[in-house]
N, C-alpha and C positions, 0 to 999 in steps of 0.2 A: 504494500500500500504506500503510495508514494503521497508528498505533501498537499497537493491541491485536493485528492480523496479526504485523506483524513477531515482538511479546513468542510469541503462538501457535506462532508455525512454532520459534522459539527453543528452546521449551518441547517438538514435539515432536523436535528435534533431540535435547534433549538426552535425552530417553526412550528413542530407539531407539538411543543408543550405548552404545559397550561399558564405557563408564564409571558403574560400580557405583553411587558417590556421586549421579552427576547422577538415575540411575535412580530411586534410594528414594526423592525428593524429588519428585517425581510423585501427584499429587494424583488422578488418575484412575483410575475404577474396574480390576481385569485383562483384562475384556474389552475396555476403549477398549485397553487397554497392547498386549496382543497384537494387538490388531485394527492400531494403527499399525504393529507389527514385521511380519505381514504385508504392510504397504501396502511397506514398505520391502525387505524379503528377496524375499516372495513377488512382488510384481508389479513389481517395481522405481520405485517413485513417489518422486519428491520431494519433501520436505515443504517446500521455498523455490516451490513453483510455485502459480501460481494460475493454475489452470482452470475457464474460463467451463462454465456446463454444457452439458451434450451432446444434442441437441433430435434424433433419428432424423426423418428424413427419410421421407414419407407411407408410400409405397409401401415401406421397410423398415419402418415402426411398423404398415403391413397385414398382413403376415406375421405379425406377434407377436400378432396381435390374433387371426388368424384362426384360429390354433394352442389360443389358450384363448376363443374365441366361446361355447362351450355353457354352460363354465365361468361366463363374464364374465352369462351371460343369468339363471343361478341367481342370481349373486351381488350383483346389481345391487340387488335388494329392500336387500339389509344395508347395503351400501354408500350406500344413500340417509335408510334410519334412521340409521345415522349421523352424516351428513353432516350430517342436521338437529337431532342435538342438538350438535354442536362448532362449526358455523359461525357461531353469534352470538360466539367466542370465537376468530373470527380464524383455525381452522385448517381446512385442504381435506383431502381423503382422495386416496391414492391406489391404486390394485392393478396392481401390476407382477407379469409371469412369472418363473418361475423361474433367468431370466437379467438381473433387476434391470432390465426395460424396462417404462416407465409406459402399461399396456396400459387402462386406465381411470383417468377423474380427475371429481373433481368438487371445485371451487372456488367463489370470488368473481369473477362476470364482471366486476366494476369496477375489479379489482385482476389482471387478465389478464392487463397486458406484465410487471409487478413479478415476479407467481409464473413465469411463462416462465423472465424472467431468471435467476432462481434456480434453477430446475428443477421445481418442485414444478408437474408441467403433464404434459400426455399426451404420451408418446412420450421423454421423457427417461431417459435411462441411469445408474444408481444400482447397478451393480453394483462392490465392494471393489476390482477391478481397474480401472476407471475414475475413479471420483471417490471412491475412500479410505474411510474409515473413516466408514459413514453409518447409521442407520437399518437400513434396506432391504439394502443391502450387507453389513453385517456380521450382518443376520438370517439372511440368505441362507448367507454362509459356516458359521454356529455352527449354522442350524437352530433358537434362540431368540430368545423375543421378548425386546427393547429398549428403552429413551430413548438415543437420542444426542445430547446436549444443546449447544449454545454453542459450547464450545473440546473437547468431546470428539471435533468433526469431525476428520481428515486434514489436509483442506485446508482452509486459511485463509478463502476463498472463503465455505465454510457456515459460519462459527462463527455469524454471528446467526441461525440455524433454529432448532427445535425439534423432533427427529419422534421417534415412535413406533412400531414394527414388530411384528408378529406373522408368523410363518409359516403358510401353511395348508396342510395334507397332504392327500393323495388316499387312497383308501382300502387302496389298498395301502403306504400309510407313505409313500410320497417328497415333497418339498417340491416343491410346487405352484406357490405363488406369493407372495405378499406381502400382506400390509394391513398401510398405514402412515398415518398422521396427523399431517400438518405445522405449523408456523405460521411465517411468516416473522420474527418475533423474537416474545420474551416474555421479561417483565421478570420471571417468577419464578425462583428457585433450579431443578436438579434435580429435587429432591423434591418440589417443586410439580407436574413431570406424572406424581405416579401415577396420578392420575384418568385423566388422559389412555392411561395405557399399560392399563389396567383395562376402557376402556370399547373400548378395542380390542382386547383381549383376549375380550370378551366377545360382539363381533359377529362375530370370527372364526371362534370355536367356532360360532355359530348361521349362517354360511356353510357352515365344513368339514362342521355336519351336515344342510344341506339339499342340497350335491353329493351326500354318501353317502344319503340316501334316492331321490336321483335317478335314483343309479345302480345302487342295488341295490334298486328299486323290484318287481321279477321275482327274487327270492331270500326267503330267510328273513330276516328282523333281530329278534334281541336288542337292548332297550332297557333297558339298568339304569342303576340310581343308587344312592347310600348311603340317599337318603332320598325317602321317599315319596308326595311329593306331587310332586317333579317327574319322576317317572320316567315320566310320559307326553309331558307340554308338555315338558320344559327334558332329558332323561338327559344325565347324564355321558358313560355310556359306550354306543356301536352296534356292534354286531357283527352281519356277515352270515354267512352259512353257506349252501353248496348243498345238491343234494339229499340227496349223501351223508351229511351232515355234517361236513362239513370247511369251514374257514377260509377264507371269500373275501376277506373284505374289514371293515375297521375304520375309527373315527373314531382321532381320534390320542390324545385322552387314554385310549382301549381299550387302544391300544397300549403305552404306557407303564404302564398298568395291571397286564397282563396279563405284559409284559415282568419287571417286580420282583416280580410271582406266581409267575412261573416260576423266576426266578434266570437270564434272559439278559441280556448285555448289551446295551444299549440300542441299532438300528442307526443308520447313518449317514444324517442328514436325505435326503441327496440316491441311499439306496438304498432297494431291496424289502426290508419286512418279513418278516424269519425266523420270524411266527408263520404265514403263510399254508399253508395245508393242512393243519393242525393240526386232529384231529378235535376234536367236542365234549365228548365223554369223558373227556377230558388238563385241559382247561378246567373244567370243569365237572359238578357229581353229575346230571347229566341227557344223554339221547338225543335224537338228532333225531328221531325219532318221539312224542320228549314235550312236541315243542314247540307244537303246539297246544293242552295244557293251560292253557300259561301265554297265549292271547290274551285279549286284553282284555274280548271280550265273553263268552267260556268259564266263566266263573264271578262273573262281573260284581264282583269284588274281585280286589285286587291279591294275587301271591305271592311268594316270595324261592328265590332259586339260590345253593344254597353254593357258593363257590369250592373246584375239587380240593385243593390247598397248603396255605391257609391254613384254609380254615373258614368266613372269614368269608363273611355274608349280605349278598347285594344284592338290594333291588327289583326286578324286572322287567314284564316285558312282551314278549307276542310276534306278530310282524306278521308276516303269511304273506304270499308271493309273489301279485303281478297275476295273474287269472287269463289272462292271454292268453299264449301264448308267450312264449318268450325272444327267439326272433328270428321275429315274424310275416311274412307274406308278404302281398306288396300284386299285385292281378294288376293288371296292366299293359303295353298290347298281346297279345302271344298268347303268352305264356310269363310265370311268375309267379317275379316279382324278393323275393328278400330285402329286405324294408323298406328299410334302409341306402341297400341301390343303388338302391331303386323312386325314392326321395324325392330322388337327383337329376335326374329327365330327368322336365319333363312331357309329351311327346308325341312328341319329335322322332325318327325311324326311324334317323340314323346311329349318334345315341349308342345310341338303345334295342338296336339288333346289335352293339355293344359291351358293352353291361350284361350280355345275354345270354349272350356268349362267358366275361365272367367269373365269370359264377354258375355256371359249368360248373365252370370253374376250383377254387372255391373253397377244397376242401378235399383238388383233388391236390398232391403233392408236388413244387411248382415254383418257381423263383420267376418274378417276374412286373415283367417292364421298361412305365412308362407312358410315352408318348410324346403330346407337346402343346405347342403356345404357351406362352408364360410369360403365367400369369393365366387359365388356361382350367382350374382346378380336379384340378391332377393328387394333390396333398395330400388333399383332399375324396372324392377316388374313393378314395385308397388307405385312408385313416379307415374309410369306408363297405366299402370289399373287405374289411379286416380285422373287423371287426364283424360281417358276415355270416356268416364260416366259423367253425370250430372253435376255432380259438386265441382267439375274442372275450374272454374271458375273461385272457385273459392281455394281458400290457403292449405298448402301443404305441410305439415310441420312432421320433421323426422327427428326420434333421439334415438340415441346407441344407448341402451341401458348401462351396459357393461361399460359402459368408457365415463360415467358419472359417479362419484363416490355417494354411498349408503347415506352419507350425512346430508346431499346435497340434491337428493332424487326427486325430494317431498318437493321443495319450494319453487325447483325446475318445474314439477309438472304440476305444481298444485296452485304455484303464486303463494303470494305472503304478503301480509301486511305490515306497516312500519311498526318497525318493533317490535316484530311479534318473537324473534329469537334474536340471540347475539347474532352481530355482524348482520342484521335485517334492512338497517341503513334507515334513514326519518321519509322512504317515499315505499308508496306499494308496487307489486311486480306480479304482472300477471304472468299466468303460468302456460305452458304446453299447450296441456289443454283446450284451457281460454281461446289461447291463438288460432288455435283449431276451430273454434266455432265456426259451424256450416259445412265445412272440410273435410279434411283428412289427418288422422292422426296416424305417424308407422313407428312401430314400437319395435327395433331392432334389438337381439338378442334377450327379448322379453323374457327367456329362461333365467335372465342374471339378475331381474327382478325381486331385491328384496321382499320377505313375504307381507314385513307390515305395508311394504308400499301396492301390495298385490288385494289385499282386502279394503284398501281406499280405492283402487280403480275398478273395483269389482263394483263400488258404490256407485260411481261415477257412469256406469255401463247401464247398471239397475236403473238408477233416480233419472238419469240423465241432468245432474246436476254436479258441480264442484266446489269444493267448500275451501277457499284458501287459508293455510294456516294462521292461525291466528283471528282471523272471521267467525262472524256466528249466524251468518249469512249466509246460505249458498247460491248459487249462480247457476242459473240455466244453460247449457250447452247441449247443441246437436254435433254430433262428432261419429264418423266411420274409422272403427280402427284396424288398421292392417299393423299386423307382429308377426313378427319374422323370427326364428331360432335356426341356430346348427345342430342343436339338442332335440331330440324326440320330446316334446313336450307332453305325451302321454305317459312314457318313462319316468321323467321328473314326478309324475304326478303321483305313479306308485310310489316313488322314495318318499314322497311328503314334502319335497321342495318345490313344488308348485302347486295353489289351490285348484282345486279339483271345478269349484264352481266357477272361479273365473275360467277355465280350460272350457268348458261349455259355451261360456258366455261367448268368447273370443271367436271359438274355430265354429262359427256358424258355416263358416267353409274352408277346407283346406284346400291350397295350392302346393302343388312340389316340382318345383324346380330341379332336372339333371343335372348330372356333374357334367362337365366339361368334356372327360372323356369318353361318356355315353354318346354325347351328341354327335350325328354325322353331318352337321354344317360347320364344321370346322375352318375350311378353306372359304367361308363366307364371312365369317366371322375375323379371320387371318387379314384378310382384304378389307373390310369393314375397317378397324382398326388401325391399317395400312394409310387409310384414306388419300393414297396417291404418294404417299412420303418418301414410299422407296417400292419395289419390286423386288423380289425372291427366287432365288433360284430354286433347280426342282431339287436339288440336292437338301436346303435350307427348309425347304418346307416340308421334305419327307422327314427331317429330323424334328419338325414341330410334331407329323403326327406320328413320330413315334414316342412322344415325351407321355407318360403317365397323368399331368397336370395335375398335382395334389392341389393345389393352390387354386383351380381353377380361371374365372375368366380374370379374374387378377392377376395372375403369376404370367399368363397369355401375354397381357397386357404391358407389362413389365415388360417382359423378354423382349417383344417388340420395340419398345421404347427402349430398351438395349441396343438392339439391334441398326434400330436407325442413327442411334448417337455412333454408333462404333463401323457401321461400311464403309467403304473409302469408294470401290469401285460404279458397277453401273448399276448393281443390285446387291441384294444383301444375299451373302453366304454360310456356308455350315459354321466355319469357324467365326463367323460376327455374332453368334449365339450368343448366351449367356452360357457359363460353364456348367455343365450336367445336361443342357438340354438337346436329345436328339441318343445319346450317349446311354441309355437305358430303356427297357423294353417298356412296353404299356403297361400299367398297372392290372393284374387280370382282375377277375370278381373272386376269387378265392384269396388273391392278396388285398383285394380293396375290403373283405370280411376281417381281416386280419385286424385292420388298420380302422375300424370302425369304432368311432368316437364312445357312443353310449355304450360298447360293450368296456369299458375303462373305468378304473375308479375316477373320482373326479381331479387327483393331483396327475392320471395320464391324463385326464382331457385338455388341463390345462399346457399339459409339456406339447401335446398335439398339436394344439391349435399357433402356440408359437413356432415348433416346426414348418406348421405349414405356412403359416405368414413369413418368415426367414424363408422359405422353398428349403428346406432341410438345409440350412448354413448351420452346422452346429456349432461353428466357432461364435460366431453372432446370437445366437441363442444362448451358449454358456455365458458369455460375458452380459446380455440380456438380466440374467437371472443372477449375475453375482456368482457360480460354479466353476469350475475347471470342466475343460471337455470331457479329462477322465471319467470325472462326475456323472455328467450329462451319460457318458456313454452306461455307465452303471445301471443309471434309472428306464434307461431307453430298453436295456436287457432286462430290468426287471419286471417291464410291462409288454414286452414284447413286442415293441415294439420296432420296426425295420425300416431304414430310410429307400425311397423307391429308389435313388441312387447305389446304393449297392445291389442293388438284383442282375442278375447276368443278362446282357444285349440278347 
């Protein structure tokens, strides 16, 4: 710990105490002030620690990635105009979810162990609760953008950064995710990055509204502006509308806009906008039926919509709905799949009797248990099932049971009120749930489901009500829940670790998803994947189908994105693989019995499932767990377990 730490952590000791004097003496903006008395109250941080940053590990930073893929694919354009006008100036860009995890990056590859080090890299964790008062973290927390400058970090650790944060909303108001702009030091003052905070501010906005033309590309959209030359190329503000004329979906300065038009209070970053279903009429001196007046080629000049409140005049313009459906159909084998599900299966008969069963499903009143491998797409199906039925329109919320600690599951999905337990914080937080209303709620690895938290959602299912901790109120919700396990949830049920009644409530219908090596659209999938980025030889691709894939469409996915980072020539070859694949025979069904999770106590299920997210790396696995490989190899023999890598070609 060198002098300017020590003086830092000094300084913010003496901010966060209850000593008035030391307080007013604090040179830092009240967002760093409060953002430290957080770090300190709210998550309990020290300000004397120095912590290395936090780099997620593959196969957890694939989760977070996969969660915002569509997102990441719009927003890659912005994020690359920018990259290219700030990287002669030292700084990388990064987009993390809305759980501060660095879900894209782009840097200086010559400066790749430095920014690691640091964090400023893919897969690093930046949210308030882990590394303090940051950027990204404290964007996250307030829902505004930021400099967190030098000593306005937390921890000691960042003082020499630089970054800049914007939040981006989706279009129903909630915070998305992040755009932030680093530099690992810089010799100017604060106020030297506004440029910096400006120009992120600026490709933010021209992300947040190329997701919403994306997504409301089959809707109406309002495009205004104060002024008239950008209301076609640059509006301020987008608003969708369906057919009725009611309020689907907004950009966020719409939001805020329309918010102090009305005289509501602004909502909370991380909820649903209170303008949504809000007819046209309340908004505005015009009908949805007058909104073809205002398209752009209707009169071939521009016109203006008074605001209902105020008066005043804005520019606009108006984009009418794709003429294709909202939810087309793709025929596919002898029954015609909802696009969503069509565009998972290219060919293969077990999943297509699957896809089937649940396009029946759709729009009854059930809910709907998926059963699969870990890695075989049960998130993906359940995205695709909600998008095809009636609720598409409404919100999707997905958690990973297993990836939330027992103490933090209740008020994640239940909400809480201020105060209601330590660390509750003086404001209320709605929950899962809640968020879900109208929706879709997916409950991934619901077999890791604490049981007291399994007899409160059992209530929640029954009443169709939720009662946030701390409340004596409960709260109406309409919510369809799709849960997903790797675990036989009938199984659990006989051990007594899973409720019996909630197991009824839930699998009103079961879906089961193949493994990977079942499926014979493998070379569809391979290509899929591909999406044009490189070509294969036959050589290459005989060694994908001879690979066993414990790992399924993940490990697939992986090797791939291996693959393309590592060929030099005109296509990808055997040896561009990743190491083991190709190199080992198919896993048969007498070794896949072997290796069959629920026949395991529950300390192999858990050695298993890390095997298979590592693809059997068991050096990475040992060090994972704190073991020597000896070790690993011990426990691997005592459960009989075999890696598909040693089996003979």
């Amino acid at each position: 710990m060198n002098q300017s730490q020590r003086e830092h952590i000094a300084t913010v000791v003496a901010s966060v105490s209850d000593n008035a004097q030391h307080r007013a003496v604090c040179q830092h903006d009240q967002a760093i002030r409060d953002s430290w008395q957080r770090c300190v109250e709210r998550y309990g941080l020290d300000p004397s620690r120095m912590q290395a940053a936090h780099i997620l590990p593959w196969h957890e930073l694939r989760e977070h990635r996969e969660h915002l893929e569509e997102f990441r694919r719009i927003a890659r354009h912005g994020l690359s105009a920018l990259y290219q006008q700030i990287a002669p100036a030292g700084y990388v860009v990064l987009l993390t979810d809305a759980q501060g995890v660095t879900v894209d990056y782009l840097g200086d590859e010559s400066a790749e162990i430095s920014l690691r080090r640091a964090g400023l890299f893919l897969g690093a964790q930046w949210s308030e609760a882990w590394a303090g008062t940051c950027a990204v973290g404290t964007a996250l927390a307030t829902g505004k953008a930021l400099t967190v400058h030098h000593n306005d970090h937390f921890d000691a650790t960042h003082i020499a950064l630089s970054c800049s944060a914007v939040p981006l909303f989706d279009p129903q108001g909630q915070l998305n995710a992040i755009l932030d702009i680093s530099a690992l030091t810089s010799p100017q003052p604060k106020s030297g990055q506004q440029l910096a905070l400006q120009l992120a501010r600026l490709h933010a906005h021209q992300i947040e509204n190329a997701w919403f033309e994306h997504r409301h590309r089959t809707d109406w959209v309002l495009k205004l502006s104060p002024a008239s030359p950008f209301v076609e190329v640059s509006p301020d503000y987008l608003i969708a509308f369906d057919a009725r004329g009611r309020l689907i979906g907004h950009n966020h300065r719409a939001q805020r806009m329309l918010e102090q038009e009305l005289g509501i209070e602004a909502a909370s970053p991380h909820g649903r906008s209170s303008l949504l279903g809000m007819p046209i009429e309340q908004l505005f001196n015009t009908s949805i039926n007058s909104l073809p007046d205002w398209l752009a080629s209707a009169s071939g000049r521009q016109g203006t919509l008074e605001r209902v409140n105020s008066g005043e005049r804005l520019y606009v313009t108006a984009v009418q709905p794709a003429r294709h459906p909202e939810r087309p159909v793709i025929n596919t084998s002898a029954q015609l799949l909802p696009a969503p599900l069509a565009a998972l299966n290219g060919g293969d008969p077990l999943l297509q009797q699957q896809l089937q069963r649940a396009a029946r499903l759709l729009n009854a009143p059930l809910h709907v248990v998926v059963q699969g491998e870990t890695g075989s797409g049960k998130e993906y199906f359940a995205r695709a099932f909600h998008q095809s039925g009636e609720r598409s329109s409404q919100p999707f919320i997905a958690l990973n049971c297993a990836a939330i600690p027992p103490t933090l599951i209740e008020s994640v999905l239940f909400g809480h009120l201020p105060g209601s337990f330590s660390g509750a914080g003086n404001k209320a937080r709605r929950g899962l749930i809640q968020e879900a209303d109208g929706g879709t709620l997916f409950l991934d690895e619901i077999g890791d489901m604490p049981l007291e938290m399994q007899t409160r959602l059992l209530r929640v299912l029954a009443e169709q009500e939720v009662l946030p901790v701390g409340a004596s109120r409960p709260v109406a919700v309409n919510i369809r829940v799709i849960s997903a396990s790797h675990h036989v949830l009938d199984q659990l049920v006989e051990q007594g670790r899973f409720r019996a009644d909630l197991f009824y409530r839930l699998q009103g219908a079961r879906i089961t998803l193949p493994a990977l090596r079942s499926r014979s659209d493998l070379d569809w999938l391979i290509d899929k994947m591909l999406a044009g980025k490189a070509s294969l030889s036959q050589a290459a691709r005989q060694c994908l189908h001879q690979h066993g894939w414990p790992g399924n469409l993940r490990e697939l996915s992986n090797a791939l994105d291996y693959a393309v980072a590592m060929f030099e020539g005109e296509r990808i070859e055997s040896a561009d693989l990743p190491e083991g694949i190709g190199t080992t025979a198919p896993v048969t069904l007498a070794q896949e019995g072997a290796l069959t999770e629920q026949a395991l106590p529950e300390e192999a299920q858990r050695l298993m499932a890390s095997l298979h997210a590592a693809r059997w790396n068991h050096s990475a696995v040992a060090r994972q767990m704190g073991i020597s490989r000896m070790t690993l190899y011990r426990r691997m023999q005592r459960y009989g377990i075999q890696s598909p890598n040693t089996l003979p070609a």
